[in-house]
Backbone as a printed PyTorch tensor [residue, N CA C, xyz], in Angstrom:
tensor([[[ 289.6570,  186.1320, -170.0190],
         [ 288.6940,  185.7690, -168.9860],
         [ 287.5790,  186.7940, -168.9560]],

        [[ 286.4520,  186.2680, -168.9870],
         [ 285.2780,  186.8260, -168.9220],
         [ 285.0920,  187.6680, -167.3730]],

        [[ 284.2030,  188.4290, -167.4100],
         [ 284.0800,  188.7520, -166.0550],
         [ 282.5040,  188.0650, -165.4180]],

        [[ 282.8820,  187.7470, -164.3960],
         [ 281.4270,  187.1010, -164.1120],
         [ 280.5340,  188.0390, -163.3400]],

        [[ 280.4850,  189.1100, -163.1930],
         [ 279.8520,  189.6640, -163.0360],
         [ 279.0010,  191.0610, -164.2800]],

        [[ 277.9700,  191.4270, -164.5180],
         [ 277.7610,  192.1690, -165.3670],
         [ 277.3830,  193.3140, -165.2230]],

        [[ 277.7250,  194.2170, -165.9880],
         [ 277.4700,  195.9500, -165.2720],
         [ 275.8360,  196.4490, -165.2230]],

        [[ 276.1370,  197.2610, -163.9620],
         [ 274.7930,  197.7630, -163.5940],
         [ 273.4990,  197.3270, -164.9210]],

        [[ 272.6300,  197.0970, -164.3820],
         [ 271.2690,  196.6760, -164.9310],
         [ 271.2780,  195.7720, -166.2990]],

        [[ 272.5910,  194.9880, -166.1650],
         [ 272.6730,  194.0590, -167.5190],
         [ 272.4130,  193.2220, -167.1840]],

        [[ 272.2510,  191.8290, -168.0470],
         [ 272.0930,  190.8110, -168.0190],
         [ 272.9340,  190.2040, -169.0270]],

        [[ 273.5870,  188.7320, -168.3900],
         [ 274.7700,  188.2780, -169.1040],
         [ 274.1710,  186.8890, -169.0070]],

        [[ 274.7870,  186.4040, -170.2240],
         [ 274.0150,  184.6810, -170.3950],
         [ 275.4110,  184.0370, -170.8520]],

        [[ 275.8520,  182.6470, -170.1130],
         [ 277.0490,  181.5660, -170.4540],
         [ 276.5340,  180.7720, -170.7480]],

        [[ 277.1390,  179.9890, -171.8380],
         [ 276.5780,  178.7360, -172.4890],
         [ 278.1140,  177.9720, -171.9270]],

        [[ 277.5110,  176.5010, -172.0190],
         [ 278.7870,  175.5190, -171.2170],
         [ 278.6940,  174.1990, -171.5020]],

        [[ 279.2690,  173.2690, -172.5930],
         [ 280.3390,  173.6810, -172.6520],
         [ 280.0810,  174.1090, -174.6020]],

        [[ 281.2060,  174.8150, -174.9450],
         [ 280.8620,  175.3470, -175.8550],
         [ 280.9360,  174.9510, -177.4130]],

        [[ 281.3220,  173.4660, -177.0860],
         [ 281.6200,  172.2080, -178.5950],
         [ 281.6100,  171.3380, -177.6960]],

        [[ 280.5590,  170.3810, -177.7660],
         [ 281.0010,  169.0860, -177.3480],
         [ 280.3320,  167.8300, -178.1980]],

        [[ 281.2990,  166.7340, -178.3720],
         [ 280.9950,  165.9690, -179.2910],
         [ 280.0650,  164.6810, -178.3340]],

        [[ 279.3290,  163.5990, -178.6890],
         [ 279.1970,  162.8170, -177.8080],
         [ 278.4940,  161.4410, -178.4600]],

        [[ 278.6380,  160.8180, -178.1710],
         [ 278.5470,  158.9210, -179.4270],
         [ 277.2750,  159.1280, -179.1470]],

        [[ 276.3180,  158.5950, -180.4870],
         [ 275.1350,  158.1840, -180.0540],
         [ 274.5810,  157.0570, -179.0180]],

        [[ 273.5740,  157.2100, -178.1200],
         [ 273.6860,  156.7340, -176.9660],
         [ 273.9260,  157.2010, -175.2380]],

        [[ 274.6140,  157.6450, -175.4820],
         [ 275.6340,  158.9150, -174.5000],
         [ 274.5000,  158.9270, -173.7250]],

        [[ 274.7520,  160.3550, -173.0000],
         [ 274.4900,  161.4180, -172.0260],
         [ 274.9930,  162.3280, -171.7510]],

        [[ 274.4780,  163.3740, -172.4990],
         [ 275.1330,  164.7120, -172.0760],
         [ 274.1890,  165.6020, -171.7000]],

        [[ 275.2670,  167.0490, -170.5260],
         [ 274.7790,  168.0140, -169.6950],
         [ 274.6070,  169.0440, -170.7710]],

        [[ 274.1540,  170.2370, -170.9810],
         [ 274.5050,  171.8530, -171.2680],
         [ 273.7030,  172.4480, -170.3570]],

        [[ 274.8050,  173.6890, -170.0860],
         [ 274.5010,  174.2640, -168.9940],
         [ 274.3420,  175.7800, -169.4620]],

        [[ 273.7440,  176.9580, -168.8920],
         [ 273.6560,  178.3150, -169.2800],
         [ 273.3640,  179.0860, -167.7570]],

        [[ 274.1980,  179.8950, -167.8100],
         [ 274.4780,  180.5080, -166.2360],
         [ 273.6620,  182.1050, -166.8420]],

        [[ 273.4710,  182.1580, -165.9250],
         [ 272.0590,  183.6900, -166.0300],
         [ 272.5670,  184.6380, -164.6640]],

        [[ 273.4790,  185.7570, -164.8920],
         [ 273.8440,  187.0500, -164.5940],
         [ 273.0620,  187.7370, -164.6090]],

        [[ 272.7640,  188.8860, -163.4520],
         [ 271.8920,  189.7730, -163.7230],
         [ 272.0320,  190.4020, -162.6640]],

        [[ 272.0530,  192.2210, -162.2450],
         [ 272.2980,  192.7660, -161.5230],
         [ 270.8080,  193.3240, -160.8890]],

        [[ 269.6940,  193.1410, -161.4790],
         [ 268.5190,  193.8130, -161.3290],
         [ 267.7220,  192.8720, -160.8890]],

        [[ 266.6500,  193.2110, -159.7890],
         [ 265.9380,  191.6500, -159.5020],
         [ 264.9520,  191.3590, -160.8410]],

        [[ 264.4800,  190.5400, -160.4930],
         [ 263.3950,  189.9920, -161.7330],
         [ 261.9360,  189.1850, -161.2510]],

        [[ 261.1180,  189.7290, -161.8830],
         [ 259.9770,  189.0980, -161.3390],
         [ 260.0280,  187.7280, -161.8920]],

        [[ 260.1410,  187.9250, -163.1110],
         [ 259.9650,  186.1790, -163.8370],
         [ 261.2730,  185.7440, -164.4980]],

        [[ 261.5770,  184.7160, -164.0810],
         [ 262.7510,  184.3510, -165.7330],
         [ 261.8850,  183.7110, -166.3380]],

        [[ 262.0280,  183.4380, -167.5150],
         [ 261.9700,  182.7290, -168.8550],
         [ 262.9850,  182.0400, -169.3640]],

        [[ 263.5940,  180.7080, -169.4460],
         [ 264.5160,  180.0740, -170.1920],
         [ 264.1040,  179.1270, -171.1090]],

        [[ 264.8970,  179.2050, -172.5220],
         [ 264.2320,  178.3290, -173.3550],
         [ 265.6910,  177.6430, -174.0160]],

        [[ 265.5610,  176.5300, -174.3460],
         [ 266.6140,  175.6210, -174.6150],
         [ 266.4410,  175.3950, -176.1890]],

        [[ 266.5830,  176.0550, -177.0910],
         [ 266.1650,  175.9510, -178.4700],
         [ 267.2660,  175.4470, -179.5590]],

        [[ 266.9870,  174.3340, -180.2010],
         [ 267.8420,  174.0450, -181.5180],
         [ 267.1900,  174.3980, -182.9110]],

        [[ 268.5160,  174.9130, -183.8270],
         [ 267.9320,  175.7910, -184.4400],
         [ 266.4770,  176.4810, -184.5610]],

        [[ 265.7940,  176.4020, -185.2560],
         [ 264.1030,  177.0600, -184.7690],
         [ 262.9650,  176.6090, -183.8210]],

        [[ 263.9380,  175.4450, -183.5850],
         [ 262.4270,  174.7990, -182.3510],
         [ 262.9770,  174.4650, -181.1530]],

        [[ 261.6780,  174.9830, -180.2150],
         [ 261.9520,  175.1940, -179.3490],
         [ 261.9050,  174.0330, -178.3780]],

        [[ 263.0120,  173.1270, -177.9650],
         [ 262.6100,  172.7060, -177.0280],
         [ 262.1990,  172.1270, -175.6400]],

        [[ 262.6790,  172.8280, -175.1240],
         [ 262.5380,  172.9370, -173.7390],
         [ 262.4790,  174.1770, -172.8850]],

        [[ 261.2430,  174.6200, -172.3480],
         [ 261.1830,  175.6620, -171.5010],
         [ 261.0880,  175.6750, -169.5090]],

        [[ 261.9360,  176.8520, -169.3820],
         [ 261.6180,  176.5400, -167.6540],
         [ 261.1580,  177.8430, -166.9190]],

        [[ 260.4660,  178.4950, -166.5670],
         [ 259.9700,  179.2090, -166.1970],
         [ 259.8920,  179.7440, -164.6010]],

        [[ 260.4580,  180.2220, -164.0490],
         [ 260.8800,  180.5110, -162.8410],
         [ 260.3440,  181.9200, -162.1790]],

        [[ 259.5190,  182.0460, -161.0840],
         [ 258.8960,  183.2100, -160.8640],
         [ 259.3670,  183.2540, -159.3370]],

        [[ 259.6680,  184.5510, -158.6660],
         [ 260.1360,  185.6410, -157.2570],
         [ 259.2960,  184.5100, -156.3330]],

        [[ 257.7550,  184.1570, -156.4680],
         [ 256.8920,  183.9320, -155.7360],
         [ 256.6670,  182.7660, -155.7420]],

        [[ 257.4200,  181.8600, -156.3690],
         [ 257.4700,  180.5810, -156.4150],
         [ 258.4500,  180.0250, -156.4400]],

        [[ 258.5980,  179.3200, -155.7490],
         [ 260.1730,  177.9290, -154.8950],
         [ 260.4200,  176.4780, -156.6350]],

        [[ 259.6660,  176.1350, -157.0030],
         [ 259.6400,  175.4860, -157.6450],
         [ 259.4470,  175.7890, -159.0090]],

        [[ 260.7250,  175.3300, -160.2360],
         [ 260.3140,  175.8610, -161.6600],
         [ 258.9770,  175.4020, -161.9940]],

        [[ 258.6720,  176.1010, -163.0160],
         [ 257.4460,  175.4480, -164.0610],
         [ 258.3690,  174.8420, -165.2900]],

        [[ 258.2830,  173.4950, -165.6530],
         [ 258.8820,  173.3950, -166.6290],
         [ 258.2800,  172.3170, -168.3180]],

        [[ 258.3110,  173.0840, -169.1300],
         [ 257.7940,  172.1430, -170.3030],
         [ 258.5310,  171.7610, -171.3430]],

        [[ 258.6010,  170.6100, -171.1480],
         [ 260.0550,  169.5270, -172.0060],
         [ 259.7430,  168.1350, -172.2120]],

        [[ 259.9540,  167.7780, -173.4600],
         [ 259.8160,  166.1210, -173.6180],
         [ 260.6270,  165.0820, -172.2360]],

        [[ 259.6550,  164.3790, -172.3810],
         [ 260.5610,  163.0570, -171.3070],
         [ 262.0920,  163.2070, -171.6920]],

        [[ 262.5140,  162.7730, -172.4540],
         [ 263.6780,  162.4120, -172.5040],
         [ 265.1300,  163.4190, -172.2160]],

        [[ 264.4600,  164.9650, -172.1240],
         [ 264.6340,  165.8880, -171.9010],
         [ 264.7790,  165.8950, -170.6230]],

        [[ 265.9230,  166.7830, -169.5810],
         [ 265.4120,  166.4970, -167.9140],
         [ 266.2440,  167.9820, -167.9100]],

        [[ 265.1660,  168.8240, -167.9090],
         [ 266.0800,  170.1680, -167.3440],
         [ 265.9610,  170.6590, -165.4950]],

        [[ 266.8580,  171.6800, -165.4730],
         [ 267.1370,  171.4280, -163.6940],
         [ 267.4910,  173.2340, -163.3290]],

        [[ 267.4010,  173.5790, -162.7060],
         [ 267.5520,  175.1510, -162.2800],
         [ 268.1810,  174.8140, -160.4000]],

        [[ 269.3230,  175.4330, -160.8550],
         [ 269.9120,  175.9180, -159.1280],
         [ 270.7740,  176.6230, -159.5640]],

        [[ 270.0760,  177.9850, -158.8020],
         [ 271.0450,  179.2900, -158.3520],
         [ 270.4850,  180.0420, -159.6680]],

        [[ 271.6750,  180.1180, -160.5340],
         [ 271.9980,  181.0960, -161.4650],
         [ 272.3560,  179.8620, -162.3700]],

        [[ 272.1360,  178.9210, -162.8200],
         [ 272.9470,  178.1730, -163.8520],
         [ 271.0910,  177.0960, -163.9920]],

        [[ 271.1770,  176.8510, -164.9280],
         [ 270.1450,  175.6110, -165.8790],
         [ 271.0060,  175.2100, -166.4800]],

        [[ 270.4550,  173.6720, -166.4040],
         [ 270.7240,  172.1650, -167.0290],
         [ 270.4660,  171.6670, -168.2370]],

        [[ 270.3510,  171.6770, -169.2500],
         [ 269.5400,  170.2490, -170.0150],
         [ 270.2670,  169.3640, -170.0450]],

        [[ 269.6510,  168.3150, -169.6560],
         [ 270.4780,  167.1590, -169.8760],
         [ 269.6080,  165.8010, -170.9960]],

        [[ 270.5510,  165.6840, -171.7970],
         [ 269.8580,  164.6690, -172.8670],
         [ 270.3830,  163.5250, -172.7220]],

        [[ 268.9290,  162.2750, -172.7890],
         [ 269.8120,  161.0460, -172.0670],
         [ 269.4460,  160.3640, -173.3610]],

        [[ 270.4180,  159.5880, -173.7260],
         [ 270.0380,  158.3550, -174.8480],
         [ 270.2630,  158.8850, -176.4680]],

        [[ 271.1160,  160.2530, -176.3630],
         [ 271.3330,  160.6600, -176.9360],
         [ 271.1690,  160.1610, -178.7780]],

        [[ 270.2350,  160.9250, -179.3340],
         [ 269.8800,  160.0680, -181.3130],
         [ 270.9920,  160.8520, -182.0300]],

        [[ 270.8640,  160.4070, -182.9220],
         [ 271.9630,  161.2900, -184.1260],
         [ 271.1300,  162.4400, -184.7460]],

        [[ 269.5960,  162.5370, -184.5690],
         [ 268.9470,  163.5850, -184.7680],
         [ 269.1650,  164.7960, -184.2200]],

        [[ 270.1950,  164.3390, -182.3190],
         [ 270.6000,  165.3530, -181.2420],
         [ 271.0760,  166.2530, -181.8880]],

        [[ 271.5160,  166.2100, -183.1610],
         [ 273.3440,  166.5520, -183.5330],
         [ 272.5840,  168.3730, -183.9150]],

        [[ 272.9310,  169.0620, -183.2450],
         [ 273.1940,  170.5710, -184.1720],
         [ 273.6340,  171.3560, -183.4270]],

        [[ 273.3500,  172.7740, -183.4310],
         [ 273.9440,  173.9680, -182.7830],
         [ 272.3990,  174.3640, -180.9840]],

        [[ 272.9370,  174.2710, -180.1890],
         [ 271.9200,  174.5050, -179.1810],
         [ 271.7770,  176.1370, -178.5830]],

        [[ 270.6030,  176.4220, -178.2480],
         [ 270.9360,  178.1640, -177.8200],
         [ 270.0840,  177.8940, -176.3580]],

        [[ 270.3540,  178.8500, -175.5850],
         [ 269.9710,  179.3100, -174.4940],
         [ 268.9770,  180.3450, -174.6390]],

        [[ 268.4900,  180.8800, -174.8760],
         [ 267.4930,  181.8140, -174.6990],
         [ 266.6760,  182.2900, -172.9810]],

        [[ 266.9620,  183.3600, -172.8960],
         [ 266.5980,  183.8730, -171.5590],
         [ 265.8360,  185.2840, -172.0560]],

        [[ 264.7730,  185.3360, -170.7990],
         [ 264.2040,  186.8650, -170.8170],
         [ 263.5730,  186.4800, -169.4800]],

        [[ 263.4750,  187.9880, -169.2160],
         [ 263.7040,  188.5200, -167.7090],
         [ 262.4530,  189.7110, -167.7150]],

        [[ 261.9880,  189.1870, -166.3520],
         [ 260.7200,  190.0460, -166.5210],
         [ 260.7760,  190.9890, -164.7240]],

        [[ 261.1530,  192.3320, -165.3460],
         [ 261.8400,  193.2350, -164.0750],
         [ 260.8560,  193.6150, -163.4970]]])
């Protein structure tokens, strides 16, 4: 078991779930939970398969509402400490390895 909390001035990133298969057609969630003991002026999250990037959400101290840039079919979502992508209508093009990418602007 992981610890969910991360030591002084780290930042810890969960990916969820961590293999999942799904028929073309489908609908599926991935989720990435964002730890961090230090406040942050900005997050940065980027939803990237292998080299391209695509979906970003952008979250700033001074603003209530993400900024977010993602294809339609794409529907990403931010509450709390955890982001969404959720892919609806899922192609067989979906199919590869997905990353989370986060940076944090202290």
């Amino acid at each position: 078991l992981r610890a969910l909390l991360p030591a002084a001035g780290a930042l810890q990133v969960n990916q969820d779930p961590g293999e999942v298969q799904v028929a073309e057609g489908d609908r599926v969630a991935l989720e990435c939970q964002v730890l961090t003991t230090e406040p942050w002026e900005r997050l940065r999250l980027e939803w990237v398969k292998g080299q391209e990037e695509l979906c970003t959400i952008i979250l700033s101290c001074s603003s209530r509402a993400p900024h977010t840039r993602c294809p339609l079919r794409l529907r990403p979502a931010w509450n709390s400490s955890r982001a969404t992508l959720s892919l609806r209508r899922v192609l067989g093009s979906d199919a590869g390895l997905y990353l989370c990418r986060v940076t944090l602007e202290i």
